[in-house]
ZADO-1210 file (C-alpha; in nm, 4 decimals, padded with zeros to 6 digits):
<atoms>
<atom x="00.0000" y="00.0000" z="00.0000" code="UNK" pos="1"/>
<atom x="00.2866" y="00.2380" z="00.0802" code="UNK" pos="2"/>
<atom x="00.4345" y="00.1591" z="-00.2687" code="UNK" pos="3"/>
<atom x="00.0970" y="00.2370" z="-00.4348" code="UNK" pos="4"/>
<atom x="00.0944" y="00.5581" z="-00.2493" code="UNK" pos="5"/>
<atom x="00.4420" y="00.6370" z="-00.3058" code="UNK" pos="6"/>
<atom x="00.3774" y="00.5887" z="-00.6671" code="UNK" pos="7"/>
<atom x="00.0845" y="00.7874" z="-00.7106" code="UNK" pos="8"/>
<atom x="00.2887" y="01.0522" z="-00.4675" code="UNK" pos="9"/>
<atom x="00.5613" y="01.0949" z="-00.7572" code="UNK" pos="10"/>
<atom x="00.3038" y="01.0944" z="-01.0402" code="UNK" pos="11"/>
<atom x="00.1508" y="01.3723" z="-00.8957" code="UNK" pos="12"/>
<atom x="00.4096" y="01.5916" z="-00.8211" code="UNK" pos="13"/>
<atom x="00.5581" y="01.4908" z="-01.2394" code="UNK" pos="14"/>
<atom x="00.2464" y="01.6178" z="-01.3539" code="UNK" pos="15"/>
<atom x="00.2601" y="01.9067" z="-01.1253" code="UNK" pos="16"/>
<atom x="00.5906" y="01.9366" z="-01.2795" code="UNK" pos="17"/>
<atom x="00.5554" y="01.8854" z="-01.6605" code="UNK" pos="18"/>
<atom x="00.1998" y="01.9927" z="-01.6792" code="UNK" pos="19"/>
<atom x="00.3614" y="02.3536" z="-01.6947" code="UNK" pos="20"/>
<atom x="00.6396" y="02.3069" z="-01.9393" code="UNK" pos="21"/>
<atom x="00.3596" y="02.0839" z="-02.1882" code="UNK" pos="22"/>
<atom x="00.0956" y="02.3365" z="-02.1329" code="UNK" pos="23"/>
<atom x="00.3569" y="02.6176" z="-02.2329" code="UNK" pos="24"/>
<atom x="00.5224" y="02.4411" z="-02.5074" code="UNK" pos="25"/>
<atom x="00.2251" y="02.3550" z="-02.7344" code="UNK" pos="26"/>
<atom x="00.1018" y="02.7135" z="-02.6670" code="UNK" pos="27"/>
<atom x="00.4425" y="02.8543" z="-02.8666" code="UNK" pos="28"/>
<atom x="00.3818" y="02.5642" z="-03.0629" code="UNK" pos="29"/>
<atom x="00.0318" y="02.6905" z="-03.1578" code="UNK" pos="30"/>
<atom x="00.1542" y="03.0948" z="-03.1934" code="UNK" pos="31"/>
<atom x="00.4565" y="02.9483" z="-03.3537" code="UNK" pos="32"/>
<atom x="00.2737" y="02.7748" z="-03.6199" code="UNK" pos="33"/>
<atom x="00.0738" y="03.0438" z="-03.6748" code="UNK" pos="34"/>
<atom x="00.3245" y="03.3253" z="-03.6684" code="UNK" pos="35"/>
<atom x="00.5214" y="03.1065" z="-03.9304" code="UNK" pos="36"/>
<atom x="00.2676" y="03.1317" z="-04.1913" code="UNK" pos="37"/>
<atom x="00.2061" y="03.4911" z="-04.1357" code="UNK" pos="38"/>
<atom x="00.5626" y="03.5585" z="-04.1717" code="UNK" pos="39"/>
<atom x="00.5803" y="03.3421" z="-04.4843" code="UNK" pos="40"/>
<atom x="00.3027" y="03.5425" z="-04.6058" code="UNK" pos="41"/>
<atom x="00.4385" y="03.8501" z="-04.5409" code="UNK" pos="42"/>
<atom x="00.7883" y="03.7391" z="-04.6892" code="UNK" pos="43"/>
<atom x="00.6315" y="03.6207" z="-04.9937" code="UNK" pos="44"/>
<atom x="00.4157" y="03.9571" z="-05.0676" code="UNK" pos="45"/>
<atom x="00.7362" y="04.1329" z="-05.0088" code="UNK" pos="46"/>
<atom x="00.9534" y="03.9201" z="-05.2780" code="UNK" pos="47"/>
<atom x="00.6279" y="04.0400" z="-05.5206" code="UNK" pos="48"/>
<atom x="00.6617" y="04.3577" z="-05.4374" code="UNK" pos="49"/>
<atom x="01.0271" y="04.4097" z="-05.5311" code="UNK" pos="50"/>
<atom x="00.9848" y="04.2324" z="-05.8819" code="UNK" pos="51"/>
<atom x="01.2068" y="03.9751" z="-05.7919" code="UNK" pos="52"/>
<atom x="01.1861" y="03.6736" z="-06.0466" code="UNK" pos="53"/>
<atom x="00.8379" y="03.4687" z="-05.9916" code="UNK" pos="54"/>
<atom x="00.9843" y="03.1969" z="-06.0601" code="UNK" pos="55"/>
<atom x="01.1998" y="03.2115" z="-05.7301" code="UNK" pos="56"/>
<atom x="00.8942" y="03.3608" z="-05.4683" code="UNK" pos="57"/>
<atom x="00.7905" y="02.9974" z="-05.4152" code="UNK" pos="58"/>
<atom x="01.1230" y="02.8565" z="-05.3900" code="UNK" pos="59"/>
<atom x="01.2318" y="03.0803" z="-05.1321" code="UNK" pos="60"/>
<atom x="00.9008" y="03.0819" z="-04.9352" code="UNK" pos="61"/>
<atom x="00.8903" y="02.7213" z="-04.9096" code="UNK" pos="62"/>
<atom x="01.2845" y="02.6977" z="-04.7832" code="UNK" pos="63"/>
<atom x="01.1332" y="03.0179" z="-04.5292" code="UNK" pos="64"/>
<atom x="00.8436" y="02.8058" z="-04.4163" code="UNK" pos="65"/>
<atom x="01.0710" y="02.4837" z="-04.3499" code="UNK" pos="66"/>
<atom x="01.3549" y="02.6510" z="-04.2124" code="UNK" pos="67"/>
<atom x="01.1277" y="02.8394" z="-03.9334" code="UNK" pos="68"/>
<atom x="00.9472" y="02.5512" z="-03.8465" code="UNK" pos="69"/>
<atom x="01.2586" y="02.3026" z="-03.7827" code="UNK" pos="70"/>
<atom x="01.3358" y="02.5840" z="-03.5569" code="UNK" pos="71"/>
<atom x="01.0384" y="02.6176" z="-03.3677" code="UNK" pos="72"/>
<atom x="01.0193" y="02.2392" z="-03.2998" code="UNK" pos="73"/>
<atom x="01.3636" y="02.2598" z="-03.1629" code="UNK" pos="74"/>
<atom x="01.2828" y="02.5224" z="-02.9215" code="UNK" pos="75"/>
<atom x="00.9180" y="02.3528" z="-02.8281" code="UNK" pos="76"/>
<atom x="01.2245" y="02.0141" z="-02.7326" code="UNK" pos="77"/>
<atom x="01.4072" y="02.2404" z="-02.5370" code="UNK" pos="78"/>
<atom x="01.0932" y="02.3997" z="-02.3139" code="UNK" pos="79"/>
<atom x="00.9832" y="02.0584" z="-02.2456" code="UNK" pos="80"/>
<atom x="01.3558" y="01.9923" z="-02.1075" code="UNK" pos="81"/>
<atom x="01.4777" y="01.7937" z="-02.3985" code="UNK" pos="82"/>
<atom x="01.8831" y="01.8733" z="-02.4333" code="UNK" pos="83"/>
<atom x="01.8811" y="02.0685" z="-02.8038" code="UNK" pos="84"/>
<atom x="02.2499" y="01.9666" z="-02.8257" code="UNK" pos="85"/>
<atom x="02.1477" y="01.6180" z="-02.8065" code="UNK" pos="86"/>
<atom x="01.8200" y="01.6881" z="-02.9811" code="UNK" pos="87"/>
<atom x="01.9999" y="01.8774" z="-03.2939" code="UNK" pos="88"/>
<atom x="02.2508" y="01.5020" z="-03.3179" code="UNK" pos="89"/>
<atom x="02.0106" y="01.3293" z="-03.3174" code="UNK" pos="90"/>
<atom x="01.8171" y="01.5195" z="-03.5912" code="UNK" pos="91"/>
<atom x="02.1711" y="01.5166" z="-03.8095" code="UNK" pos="92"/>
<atom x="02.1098" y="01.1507" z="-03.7804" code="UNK" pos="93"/>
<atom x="01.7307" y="01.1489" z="-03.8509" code="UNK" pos="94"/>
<atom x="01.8299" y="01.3254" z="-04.1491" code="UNK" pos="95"/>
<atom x="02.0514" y="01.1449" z="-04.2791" code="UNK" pos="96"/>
<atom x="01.8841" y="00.8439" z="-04.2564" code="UNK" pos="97"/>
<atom x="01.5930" y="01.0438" z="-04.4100" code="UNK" pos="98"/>
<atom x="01.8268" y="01.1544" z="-04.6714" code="UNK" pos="99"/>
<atom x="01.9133" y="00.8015" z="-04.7615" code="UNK" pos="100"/>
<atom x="01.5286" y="00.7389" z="-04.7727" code="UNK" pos="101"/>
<atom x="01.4516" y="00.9658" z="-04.9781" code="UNK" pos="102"/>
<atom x="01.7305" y="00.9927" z="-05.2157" code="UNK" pos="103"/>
<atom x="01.4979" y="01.0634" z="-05.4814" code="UNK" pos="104"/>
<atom x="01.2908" y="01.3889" z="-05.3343" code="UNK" pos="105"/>
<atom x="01.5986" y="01.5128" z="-05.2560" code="UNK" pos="106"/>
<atom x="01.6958" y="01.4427" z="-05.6271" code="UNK" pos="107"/>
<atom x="01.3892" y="01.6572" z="-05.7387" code="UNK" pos="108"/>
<atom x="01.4795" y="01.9214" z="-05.4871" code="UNK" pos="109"/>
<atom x="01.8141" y="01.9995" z="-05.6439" code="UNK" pos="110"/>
<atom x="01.6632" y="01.9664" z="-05.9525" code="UNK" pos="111"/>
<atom x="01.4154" y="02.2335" z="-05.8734" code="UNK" pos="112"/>
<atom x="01.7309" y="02.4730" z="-05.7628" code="UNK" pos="113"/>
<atom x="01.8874" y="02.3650" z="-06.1310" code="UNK" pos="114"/>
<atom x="01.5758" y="02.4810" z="-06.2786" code="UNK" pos="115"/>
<atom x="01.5934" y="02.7843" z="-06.1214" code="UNK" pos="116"/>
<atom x="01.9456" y="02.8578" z="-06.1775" code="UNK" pos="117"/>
<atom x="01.9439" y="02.7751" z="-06.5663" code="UNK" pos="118"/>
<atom x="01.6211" y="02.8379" z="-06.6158" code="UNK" pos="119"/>
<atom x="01.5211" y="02.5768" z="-06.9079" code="UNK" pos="120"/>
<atom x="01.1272" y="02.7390" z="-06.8753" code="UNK" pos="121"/>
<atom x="00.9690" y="03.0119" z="-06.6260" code="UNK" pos="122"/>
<atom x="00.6211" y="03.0427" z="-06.4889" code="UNK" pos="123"/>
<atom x="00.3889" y="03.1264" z="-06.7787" code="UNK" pos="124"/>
<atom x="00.5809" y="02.9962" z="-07.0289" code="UNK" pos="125"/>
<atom x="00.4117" y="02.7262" z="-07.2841" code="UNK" pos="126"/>
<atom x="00.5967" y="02.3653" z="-07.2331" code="UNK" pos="127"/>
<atom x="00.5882" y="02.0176" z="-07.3318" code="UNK" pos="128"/>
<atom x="00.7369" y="01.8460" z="-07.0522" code="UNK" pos="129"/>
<atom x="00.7147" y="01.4450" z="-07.0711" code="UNK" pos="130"/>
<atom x="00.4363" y="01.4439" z="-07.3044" code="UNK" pos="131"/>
<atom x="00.2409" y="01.6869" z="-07.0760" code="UNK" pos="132"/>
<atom x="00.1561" y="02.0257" z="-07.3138" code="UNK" pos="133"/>
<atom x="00.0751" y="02.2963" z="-07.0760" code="UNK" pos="134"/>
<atom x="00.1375" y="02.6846" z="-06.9081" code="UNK" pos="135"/>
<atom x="00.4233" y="02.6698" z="-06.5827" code="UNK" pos="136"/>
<atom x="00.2002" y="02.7719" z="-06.3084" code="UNK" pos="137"/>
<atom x="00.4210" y="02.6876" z="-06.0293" code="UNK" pos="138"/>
<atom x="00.7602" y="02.5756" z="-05.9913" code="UNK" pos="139"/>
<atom x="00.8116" y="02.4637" z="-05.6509" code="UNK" pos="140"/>
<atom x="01.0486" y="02.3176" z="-05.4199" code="UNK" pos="141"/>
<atom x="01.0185" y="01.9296" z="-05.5540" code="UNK" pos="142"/>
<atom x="00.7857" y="01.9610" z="-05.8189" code="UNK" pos="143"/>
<atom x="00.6537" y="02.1479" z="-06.1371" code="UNK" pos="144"/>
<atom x="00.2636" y="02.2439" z="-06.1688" code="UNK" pos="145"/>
<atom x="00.1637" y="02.2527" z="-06.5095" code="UNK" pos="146"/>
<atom x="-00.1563" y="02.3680" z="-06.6562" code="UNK" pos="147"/>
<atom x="-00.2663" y="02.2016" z="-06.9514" code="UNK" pos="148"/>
<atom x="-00.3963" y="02.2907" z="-07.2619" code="UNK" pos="149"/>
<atom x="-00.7467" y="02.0694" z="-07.1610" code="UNK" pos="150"/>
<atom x="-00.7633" y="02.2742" z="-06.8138" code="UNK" pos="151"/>
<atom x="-00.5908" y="02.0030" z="-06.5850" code="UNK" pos="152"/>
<atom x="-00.3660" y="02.0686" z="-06.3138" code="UNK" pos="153"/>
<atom x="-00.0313" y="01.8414" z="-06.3890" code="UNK" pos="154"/>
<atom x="00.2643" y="01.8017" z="-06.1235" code="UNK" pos="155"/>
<atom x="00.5406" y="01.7036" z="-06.2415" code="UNK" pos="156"/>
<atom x="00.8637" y="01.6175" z="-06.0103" code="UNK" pos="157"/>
<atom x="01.1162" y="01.8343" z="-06.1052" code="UNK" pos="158"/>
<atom x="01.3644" y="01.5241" z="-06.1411" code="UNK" pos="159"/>
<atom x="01.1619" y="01.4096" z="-06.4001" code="UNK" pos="160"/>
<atom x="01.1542" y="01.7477" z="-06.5823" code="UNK" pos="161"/>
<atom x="01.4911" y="01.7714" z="-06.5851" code="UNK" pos="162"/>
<atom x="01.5909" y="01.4073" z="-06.6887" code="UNK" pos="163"/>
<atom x="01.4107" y="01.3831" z="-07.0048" code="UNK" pos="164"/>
<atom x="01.2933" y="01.6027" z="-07.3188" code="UNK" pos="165"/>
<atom x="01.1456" y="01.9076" z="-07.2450" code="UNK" pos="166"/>
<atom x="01.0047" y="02.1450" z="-07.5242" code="UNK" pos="167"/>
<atom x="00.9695" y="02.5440" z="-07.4361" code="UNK" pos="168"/>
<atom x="00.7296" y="02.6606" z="-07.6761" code="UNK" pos="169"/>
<atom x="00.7595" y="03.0403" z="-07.5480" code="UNK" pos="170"/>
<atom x="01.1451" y="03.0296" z="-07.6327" code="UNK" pos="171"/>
<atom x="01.0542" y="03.2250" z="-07.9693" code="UNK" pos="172"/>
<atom x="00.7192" y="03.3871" z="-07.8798" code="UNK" pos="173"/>
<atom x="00.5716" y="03.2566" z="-08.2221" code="UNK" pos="174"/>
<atom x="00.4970" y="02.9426" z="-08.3347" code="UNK" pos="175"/>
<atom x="00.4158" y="02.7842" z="-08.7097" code="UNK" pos="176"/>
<atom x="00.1175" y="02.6260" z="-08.7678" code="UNK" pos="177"/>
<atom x="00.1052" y="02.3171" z="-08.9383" code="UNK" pos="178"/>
<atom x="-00.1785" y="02.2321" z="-09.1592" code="UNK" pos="179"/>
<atom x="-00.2304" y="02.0681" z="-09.4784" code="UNK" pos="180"/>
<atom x="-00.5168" y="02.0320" z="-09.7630" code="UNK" pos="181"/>
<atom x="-00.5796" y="01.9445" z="-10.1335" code="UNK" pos="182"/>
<atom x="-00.6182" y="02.0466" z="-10.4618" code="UNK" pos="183"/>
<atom x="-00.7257" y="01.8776" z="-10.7994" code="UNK" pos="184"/>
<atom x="-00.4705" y="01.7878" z="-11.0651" code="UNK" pos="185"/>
<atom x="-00.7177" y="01.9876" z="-11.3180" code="UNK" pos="186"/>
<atom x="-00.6065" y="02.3139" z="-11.1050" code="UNK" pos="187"/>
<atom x="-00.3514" y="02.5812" z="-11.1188" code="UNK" pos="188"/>
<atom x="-00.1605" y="02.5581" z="-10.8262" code="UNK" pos="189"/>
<atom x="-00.0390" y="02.9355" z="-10.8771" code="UNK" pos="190"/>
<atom x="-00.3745" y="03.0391" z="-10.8265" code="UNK" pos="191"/>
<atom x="-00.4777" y="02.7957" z="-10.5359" code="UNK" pos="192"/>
<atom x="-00.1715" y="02.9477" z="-10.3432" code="UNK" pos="193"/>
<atom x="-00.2939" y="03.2460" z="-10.4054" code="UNK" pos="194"/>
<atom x="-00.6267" y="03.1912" z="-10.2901" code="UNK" pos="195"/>
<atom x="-00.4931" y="03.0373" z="-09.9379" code="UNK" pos="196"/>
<atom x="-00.2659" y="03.3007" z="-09.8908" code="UNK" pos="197"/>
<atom x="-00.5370" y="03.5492" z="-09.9401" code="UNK" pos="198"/>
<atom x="-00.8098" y="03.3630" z="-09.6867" code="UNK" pos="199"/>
<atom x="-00.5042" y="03.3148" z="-09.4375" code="UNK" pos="200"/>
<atom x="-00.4153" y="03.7026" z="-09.4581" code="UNK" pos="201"/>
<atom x="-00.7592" y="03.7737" z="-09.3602" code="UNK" pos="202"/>
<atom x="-00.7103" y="03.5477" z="-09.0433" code="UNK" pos="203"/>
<atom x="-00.6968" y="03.6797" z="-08.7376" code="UNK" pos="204"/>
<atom x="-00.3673" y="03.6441" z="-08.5472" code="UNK" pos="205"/>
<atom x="-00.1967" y="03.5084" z="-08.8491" code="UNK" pos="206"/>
<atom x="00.1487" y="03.6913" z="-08.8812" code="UNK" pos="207"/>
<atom x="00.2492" y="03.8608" z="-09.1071" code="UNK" pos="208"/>
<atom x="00.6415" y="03.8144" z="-09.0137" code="UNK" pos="209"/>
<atom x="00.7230" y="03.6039" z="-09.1215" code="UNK" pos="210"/>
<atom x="00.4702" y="03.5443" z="-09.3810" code="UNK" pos="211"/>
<atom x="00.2790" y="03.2243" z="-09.4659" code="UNK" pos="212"/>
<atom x="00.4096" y="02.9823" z="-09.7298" code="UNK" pos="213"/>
<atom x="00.1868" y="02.7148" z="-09.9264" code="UNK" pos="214"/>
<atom x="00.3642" y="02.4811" z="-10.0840" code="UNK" pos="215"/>
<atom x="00.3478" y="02.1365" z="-10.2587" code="UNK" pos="216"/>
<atom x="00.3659" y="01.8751" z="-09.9708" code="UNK" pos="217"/>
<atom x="00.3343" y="01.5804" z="-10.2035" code="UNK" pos="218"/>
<atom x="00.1453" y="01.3910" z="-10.4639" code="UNK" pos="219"/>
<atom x="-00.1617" y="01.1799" z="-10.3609" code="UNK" pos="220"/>
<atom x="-00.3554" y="00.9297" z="-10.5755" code="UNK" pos="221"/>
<atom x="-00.6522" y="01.1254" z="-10.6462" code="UNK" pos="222"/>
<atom x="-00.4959" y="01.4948" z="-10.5501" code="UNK" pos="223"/>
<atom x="-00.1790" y="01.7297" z="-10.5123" code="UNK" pos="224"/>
<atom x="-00.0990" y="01.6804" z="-10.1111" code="UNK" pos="225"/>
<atom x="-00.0419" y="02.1039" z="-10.0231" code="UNK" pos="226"/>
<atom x="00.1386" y="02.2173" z="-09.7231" code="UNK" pos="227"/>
<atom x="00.0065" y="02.5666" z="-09.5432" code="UNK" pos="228"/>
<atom x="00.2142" y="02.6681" z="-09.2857" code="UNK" pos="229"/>
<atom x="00.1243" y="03.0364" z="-09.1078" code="UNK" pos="230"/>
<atom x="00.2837" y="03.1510" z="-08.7932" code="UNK" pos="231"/>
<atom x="00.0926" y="03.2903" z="-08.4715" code="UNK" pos="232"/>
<atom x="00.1851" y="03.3790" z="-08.1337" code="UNK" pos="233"/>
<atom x="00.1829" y="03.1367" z="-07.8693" code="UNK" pos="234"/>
<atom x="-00.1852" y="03.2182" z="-07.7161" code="UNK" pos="235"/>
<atom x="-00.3321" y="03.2645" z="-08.0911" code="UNK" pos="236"/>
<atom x="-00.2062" y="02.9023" z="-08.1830" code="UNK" pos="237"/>
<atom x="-00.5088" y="02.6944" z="-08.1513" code="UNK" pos="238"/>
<atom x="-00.7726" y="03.0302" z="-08.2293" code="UNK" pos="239"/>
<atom x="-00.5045" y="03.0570" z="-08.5755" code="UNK" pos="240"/>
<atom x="-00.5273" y="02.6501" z="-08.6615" code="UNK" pos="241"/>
<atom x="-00.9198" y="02.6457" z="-08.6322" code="UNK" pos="242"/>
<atom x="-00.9724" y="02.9497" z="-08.8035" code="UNK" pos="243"/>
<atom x="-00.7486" y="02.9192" z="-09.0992" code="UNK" pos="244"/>
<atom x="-00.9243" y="02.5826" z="-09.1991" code="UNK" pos="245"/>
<atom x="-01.2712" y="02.7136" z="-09.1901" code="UNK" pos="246"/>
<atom x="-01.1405" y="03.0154" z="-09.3921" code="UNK" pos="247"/>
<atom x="-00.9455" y="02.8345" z="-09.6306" code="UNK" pos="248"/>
<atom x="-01.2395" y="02.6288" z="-09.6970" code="UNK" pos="249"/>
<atom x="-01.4899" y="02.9169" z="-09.7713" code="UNK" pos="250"/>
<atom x="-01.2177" y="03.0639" z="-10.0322" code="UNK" pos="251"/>
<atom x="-01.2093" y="02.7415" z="-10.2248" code="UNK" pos="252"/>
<atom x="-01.5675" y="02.7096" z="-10.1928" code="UNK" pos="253"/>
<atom x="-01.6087" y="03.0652" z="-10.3549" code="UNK" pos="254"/>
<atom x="-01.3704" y="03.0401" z="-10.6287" code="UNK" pos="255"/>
<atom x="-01.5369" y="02.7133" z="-10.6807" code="UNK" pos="256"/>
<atom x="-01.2419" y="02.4954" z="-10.6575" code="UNK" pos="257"/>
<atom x="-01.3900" y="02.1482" z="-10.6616" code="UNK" pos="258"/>
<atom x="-01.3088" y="01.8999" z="-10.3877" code="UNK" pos="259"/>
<atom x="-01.0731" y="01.6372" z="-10.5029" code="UNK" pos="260"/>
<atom x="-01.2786" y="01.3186" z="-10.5142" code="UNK" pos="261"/>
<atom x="-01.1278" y="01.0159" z="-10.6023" code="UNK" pos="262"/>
<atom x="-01.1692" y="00.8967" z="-10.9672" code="UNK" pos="263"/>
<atom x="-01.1817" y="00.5944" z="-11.1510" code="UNK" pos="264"/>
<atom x="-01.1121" y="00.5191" z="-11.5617" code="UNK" pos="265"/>
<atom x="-01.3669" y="00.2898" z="-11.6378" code="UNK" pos="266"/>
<atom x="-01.2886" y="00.1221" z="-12.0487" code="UNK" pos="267"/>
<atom x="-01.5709" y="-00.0715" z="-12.1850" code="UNK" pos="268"/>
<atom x="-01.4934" y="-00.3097" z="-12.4669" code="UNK" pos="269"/>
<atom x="-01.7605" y="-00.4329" z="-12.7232" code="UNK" pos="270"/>
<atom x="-01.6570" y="-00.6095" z="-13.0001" code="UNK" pos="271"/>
<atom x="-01.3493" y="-00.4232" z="-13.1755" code="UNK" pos="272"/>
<atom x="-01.4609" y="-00.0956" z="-13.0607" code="UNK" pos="273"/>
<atom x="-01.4066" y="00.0652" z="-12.6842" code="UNK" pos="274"/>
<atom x="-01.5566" y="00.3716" z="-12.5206" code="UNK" pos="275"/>
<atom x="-01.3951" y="00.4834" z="-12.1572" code="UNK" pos="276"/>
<atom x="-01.5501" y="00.6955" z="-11.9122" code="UNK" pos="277"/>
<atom x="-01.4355" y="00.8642" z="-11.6103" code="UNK" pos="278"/>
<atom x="-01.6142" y="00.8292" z="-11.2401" code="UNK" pos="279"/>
<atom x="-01.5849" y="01.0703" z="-10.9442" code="UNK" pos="280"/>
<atom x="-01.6259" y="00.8496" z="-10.5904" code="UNK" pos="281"/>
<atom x="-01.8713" y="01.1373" z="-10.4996" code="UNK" pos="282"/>
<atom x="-02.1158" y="01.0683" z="-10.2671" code="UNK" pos="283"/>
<atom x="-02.3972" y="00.7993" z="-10.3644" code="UNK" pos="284"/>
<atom x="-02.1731" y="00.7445" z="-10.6881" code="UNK" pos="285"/>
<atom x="-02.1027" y="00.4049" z="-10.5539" code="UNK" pos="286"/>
<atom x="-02.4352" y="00.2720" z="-10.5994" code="UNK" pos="287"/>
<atom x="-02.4465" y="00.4600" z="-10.9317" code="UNK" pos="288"/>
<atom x="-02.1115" y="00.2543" z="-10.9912" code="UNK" pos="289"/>
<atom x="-02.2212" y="-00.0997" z="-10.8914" code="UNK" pos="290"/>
<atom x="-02.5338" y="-00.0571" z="-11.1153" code="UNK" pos="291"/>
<atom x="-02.3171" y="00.0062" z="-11.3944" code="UNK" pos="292"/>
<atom x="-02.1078" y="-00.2613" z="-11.2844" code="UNK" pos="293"/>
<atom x="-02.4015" y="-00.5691" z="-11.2939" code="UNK" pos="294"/>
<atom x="-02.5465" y="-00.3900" z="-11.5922" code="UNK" pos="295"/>
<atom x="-02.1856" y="-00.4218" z="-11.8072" code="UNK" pos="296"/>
<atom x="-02.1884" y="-00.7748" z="-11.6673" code="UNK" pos="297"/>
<atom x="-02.5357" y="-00.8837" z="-11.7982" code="UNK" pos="298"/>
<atom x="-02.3880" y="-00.8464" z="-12.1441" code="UNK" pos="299"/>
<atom x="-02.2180" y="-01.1139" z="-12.2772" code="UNK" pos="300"/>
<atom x="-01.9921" y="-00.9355" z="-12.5134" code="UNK" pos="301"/>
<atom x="-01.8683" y="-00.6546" z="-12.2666" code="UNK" pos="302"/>
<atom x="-01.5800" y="-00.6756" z="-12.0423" code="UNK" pos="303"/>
<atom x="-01.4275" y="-00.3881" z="-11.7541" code="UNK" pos="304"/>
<atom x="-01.0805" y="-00.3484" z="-11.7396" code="UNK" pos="305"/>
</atoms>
């Protein structure tokens, strides 16, 4: 019984005696906490406010935020009577055990600082990073934030940004637009080219610096394979690609260039004469075709070739 009391004598008097230094310490820890975002706040809106590169603010308020609160947790150890020397060793070897953990994190972290330091893209710029084709919103401590062109948010680990392809479509503030059609054989491909270049300068946000070419791309079985290439800035691309088809397509239409259906020589052989015809796949032609077709066969003395 004395040992029970004894016991319950000595718990008393540690609560008595830690009660104090817990109570205390998880206050600072609470004002702490809190005073630690403010002043990363406050840090942050000042790194705006003297125009220092965006692409660094949330780099530097992330290292602010970390650094402050390793801090305060060492202080909140030392108020509740934990020695900081031995505390602060046995972090070092926390860390490096950590470290050793998380060898890659710690690989995207220094490939965030080599992104910073060479800067390969910024925050805004238009990039095609591992397939992903989007706007830098972010570029943070361990990873990338894209936005892409579909309206999804994409991280990206900064490790991985940096160890494979990445494409910076802002580089040259324009881009060409890649787009193809066809023509006839029948046509004059002077005056076709003249006729897309005419519906593409009337484009909006088609440059004219440098201009738009239309060229021959190629020759296809039924038509001449043409290659129009404008060039638009980087936020006109996709309003520029749309746009130039549909008006491409109403300047053919009103010059009446016909569309390049694919056609067929047809020879019909009776006796020692022949007759040949030729047959645009337009549509409901096939029909038109397979009648002719069973109707040629009916006759004894006609072949197709």
């Amino acid at each position: 019984m004395e040992t029970f009391l004894s016991w319950v004598n000595q718990a008393v008097a540690a609560v008595f005696e830690w009660a104090p230094k817990l109570v205390g310490a998880l206050i600072v820890l609470a004002i702490g906490w809190w005073a630690i975002n403010a002043i990363t706040r406050i840090t942050k809106n000042a790194m705006q406010r003297s125009k220092l590169d965006r692409d660094v603010i949330p780099f530097l308020s992330s290292i602010v935020n970390v650094g402050l609160k390793v801090l305060l947790f060492i202080s909140v150890a030392g108020m509740i009577g934990i020695e900081t020397t031995s505390f602060i060793a046995l972090l070092g070897m926390a860390g490096l055990a950590i470290g050793l953990a998380l060898q890659g994190t710690l690989g995207h972290f220094a490939s965030g600082v080599m992104v910073l330091l060479f800067k390969p893209y910024r925050v805004g710029d238009l990039v095609d990073i591992h397939g992903n084709v989007g706007s830098v919103e972010e570029i943070q401590v361990f990873h990338t934030i894209i936005r892409t062109l579909d309206n999804k948010r994409v991280i990206i680990p900064n490790g991985t940004a940096t160890s494979d392809i990445m494409t910076n479509l802002s580089t040259h503030k324009y881009l060409r637009v890649d787009l193809e059609a066809a023509m006839p054989y029948e046509e004059d491909f002077d005056k076709i080219q003249q006729i897309i270049k005419s519906a593409l300068a009337s484009t909006t946000g088609v440059l004219k610096d440098p201009a738009p070419t239309v060229e021959i791309l190629g020759f296809g079985e039924n038509n001449v394979k043409l290659a129009i290439r404008p060039y638009a800035m980087v936020d006109e691309y996709w309003n520029v690609y749309f746009n130039s088809y549909k008006n491409v397509k109403a300047a053919l239409g009103a010059n009446h260039v016909q569309v390049a259906y694919p056609r067929r020589n047809i020879s019909v052989l009776r006796g020692n004469s022949s007759s040949s015809t030729t047959v645009a796949a337009k549509p409901g032609a096939a029909r038109k075709n397979n009648d002719d077709k069973g109707a040629a066969s009916a006759s004894g003395s006609s072949s197709i070739h």
